[in-house]
N, C-alpha and C positions, 0 to 999 in steps of 0.2 A: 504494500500500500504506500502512497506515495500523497502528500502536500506538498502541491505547488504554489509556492510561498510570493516568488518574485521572481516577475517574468518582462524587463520591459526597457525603454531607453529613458534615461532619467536627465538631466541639467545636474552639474556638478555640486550646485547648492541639495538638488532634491537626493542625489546617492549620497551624501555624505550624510543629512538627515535620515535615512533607514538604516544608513551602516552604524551608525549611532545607536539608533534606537534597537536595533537587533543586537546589539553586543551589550548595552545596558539591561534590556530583561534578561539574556545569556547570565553575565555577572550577578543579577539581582537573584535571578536562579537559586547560584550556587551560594550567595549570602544568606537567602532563605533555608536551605537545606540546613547549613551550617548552624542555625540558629533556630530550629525547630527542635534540636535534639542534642544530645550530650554524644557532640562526633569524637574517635580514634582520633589522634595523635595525624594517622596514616589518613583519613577524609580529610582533613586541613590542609595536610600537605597538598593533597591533590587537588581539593579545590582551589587554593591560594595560586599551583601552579598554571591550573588550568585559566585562573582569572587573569594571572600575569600572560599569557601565552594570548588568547585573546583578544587584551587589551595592546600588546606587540603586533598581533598581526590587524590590526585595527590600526595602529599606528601609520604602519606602512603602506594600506593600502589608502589610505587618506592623503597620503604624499603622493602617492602616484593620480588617483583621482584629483587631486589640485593639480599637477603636473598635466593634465589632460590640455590644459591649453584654454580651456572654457568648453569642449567636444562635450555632445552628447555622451553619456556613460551606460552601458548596457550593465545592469544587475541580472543573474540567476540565480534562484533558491531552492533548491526543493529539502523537503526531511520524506525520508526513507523511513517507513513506520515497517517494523519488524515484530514479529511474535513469538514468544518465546514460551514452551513448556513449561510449567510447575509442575516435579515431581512429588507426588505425596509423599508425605514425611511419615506415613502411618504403619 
């Protein structure tokens, strides 16, 4: 199964506002996780990594999208929805 999230040519002002706004609820994500529950040592890590990874490759593509020149910018999105077994524990 598949959402198709973002599919379209954007103005440099309008991609840098979704690339924004998709890596802020990304982040917000993993701050809510963090903070719903008394996480491992090892969730922290990964989350903190993954927020820093994120917010790095967010960095970069923001330089290149201002680098565009003022060009239209073509954004695609999709999430791959995947399902996965639970084995009964019984």
């Amino acid at each position: 199964m598949q959402i198709h999230l973002i599919d379209g040519h954007f103005t440099v002002a309008e991609a840098e506002k979704l690339l924004n706004a998709i890596v802020k609820a990304k982040v917000a994500f993993h701050e809510e996780r963090l903070a719903a529950k008394e996480p491992t040592v090892e969730e922290v890590l990964h989350s903190e990594r993954r927020i820093k990874d994120i917010q790095n490759e967010l960095r970069k593509a923001l330089v290149r999208v201002r680098a565009s020149g003022g060009e239209k910018i073509h954004l695609q999105a999709a999430i791959d929805i995947d399902f996965i077994a639970v084995m009964d524990c019984a």
